[in-house]
CHARMM-style PDB file with segment names, atoms N, HN, CA, C and O in Angstrom:
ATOM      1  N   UNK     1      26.777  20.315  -5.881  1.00  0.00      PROA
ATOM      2  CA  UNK     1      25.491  20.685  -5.234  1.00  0.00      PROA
ATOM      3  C   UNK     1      24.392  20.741  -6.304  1.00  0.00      PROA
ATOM      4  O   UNK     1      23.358  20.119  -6.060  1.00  0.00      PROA
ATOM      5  N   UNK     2      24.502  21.465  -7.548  1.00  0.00      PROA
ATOM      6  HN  UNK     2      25.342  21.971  -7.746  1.00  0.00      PROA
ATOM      7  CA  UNK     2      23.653  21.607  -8.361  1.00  0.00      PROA
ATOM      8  C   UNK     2      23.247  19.850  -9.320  1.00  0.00      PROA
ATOM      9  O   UNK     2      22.258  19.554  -9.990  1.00  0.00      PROA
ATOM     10  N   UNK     3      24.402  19.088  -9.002  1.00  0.00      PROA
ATOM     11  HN  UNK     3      25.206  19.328  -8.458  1.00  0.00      PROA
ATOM     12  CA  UNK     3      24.264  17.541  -9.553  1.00  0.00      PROA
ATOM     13  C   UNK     3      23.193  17.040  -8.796  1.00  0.00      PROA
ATOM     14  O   UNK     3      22.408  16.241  -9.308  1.00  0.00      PROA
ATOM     15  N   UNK     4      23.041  17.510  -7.354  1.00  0.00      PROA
ATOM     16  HN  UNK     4      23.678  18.159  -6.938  1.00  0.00      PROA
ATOM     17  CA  UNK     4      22.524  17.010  -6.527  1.00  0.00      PROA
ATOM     18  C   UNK     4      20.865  17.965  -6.391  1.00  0.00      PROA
ATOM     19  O   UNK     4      20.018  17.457  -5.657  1.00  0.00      PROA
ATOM     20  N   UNK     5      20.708  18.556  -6.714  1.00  0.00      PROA
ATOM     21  HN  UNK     5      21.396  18.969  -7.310  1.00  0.00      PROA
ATOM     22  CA  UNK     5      19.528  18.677  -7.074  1.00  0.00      PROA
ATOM     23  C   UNK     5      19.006  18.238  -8.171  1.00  0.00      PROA
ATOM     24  O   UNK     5      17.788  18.176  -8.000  1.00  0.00      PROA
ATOM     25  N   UNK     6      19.321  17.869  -9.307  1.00  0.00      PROA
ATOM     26  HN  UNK     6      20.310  17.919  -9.447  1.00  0.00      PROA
ATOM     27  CA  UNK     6      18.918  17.425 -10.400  1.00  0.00      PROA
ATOM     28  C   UNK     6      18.582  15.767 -10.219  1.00  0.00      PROA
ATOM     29  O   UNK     6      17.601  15.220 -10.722  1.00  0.00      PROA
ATOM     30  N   UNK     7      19.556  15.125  -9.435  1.00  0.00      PROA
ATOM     31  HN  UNK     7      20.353  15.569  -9.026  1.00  0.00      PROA
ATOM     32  CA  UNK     7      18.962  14.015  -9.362  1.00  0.00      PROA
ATOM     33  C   UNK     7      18.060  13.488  -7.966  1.00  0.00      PROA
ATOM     34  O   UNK     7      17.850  12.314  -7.663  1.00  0.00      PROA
ATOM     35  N   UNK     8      17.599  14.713  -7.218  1.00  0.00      PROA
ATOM     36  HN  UNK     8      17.770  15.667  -7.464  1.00  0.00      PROA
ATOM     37  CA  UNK     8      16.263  14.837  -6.496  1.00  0.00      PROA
ATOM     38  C   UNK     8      15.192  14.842  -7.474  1.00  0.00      PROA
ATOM     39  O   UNK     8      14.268  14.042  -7.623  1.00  0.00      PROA
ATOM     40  N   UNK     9      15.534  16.041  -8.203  1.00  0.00      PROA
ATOM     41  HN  UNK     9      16.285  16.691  -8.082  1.00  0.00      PROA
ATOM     42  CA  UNK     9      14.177  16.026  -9.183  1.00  0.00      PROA
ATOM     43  C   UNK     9      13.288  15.291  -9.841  1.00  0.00      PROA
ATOM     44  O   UNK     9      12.061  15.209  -9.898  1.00  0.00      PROA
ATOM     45  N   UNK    10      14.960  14.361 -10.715  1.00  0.00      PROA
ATOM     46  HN  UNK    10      15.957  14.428 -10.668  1.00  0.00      PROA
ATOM     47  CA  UNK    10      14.664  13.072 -10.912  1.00  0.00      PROA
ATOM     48  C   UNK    10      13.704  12.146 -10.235  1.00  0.00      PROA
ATOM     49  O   UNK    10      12.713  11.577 -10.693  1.00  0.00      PROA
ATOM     50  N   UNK    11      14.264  12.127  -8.957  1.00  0.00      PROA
ATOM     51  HN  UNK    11      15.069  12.590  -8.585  1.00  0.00      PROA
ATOM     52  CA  UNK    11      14.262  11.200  -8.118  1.00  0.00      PROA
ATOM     53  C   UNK    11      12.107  11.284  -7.862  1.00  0.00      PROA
ATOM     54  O   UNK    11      11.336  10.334  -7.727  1.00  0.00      PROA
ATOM     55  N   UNK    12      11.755  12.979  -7.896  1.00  0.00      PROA
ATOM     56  HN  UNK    12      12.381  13.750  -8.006  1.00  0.00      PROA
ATOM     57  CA  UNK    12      10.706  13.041  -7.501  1.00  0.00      PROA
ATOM     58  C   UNK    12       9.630  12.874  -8.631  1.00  0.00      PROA
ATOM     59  O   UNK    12       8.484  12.426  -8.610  1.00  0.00      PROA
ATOM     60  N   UNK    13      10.502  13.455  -9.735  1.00  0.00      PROA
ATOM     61  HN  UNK    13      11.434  13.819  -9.752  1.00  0.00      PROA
ATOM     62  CA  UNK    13       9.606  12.933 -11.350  1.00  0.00      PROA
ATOM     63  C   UNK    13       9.139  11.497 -11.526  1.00  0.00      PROA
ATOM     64  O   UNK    13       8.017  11.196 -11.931  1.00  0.00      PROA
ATOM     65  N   UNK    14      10.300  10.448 -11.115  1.00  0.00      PROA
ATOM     66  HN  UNK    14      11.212  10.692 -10.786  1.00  0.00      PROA
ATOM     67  CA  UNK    14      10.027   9.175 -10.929  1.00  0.00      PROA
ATOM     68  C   UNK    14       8.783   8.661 -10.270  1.00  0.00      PROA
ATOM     69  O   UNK    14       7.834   7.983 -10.664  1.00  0.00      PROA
ATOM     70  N   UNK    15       9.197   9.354  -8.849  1.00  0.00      PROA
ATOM     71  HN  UNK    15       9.968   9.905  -8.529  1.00  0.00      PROA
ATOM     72  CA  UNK    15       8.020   8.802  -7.971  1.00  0.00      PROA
ATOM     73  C   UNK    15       6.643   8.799  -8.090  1.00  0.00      PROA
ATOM     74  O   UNK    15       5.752   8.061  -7.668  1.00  0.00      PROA
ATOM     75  N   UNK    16       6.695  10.190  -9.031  1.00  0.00      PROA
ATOM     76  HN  UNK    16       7.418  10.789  -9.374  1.00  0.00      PROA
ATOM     77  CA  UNK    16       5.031  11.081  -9.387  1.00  0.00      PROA
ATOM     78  C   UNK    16       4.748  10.149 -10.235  1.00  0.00      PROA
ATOM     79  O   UNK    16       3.603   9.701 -10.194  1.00  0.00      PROA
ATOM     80  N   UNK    17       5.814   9.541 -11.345  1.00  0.00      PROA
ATOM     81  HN  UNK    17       6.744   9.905 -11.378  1.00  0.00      PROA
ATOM     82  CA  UNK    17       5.401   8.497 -12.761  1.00  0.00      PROA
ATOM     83  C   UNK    17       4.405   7.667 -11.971  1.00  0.00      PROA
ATOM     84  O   UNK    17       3.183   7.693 -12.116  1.00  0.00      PROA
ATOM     85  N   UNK    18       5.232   6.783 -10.947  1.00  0.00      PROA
ATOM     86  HN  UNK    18       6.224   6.762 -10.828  1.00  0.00      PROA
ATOM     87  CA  UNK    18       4.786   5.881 -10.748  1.00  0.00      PROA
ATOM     88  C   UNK    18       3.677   6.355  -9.464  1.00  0.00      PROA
ATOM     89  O   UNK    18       3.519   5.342  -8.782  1.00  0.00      PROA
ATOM     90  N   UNK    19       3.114   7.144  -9.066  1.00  0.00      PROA
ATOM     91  HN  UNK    19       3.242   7.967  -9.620  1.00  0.00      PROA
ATOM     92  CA  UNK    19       1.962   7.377  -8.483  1.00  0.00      PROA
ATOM     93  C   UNK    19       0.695   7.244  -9.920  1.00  0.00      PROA
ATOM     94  O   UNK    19      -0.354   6.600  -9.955  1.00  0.00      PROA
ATOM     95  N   UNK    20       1.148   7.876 -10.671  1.00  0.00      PROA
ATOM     96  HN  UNK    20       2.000   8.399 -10.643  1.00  0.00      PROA
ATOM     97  CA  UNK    20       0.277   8.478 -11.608  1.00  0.00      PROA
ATOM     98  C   UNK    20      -0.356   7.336 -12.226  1.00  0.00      PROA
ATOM     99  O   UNK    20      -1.570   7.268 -12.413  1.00  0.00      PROA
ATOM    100  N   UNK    21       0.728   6.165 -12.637  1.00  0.00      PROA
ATOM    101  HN  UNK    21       1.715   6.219 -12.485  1.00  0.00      PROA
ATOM    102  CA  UNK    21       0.772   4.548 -13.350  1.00  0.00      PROA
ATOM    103  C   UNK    21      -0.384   3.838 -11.993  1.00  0.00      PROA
ATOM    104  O   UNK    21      -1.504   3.432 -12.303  1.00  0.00      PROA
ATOM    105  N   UNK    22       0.095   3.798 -10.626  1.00  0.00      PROA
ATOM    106  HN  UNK    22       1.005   4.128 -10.375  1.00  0.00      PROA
ATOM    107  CA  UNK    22      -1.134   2.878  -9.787  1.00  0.00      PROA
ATOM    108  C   UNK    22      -2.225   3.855 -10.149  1.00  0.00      PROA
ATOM    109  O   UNK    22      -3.201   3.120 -10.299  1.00  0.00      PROA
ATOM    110  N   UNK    23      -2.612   5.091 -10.374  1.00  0.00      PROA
ATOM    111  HN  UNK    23      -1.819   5.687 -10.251  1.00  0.00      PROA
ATOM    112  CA  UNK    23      -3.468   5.645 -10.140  1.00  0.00      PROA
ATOM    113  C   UNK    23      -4.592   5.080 -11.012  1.00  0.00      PROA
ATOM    114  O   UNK    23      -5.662   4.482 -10.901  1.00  0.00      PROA
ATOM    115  N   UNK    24      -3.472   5.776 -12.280  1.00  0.00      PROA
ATOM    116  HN  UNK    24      -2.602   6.262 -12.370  1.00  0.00      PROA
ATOM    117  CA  UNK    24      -4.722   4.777 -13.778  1.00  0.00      PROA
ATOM    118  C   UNK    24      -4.686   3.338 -13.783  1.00  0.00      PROA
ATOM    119  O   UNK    24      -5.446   2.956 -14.673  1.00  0.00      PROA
ATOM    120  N   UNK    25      -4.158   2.390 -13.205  1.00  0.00      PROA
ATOM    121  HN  UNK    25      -3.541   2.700 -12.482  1.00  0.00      PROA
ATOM    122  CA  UNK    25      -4.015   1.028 -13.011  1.00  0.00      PROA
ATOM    123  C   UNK    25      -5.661   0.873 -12.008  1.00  0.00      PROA
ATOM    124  O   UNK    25      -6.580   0.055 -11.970  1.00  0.00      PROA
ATOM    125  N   UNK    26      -5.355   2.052 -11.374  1.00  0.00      PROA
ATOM    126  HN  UNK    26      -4.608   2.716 -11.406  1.00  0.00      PROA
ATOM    127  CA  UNK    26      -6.544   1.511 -10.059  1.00  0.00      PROA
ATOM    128  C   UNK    26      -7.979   1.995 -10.899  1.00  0.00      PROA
ATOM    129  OT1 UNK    26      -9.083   1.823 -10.384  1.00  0.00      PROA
TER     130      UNK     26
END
């Protein structure tokens, strides 16, 4: 269970990267 939150986190750190990357791209 606790594996499995860590690679949500991941999962949401990722997503924010790549919001953050189109953001300054745009």
């Amino acid at each position: 269970r606790e594996h499995e939150d860590k690679e949500a986190e991941r999962e949401r750190f990722l997503t924010d990267m790549r919001k953050v990357k189109q953001l300054m791209a745009a």
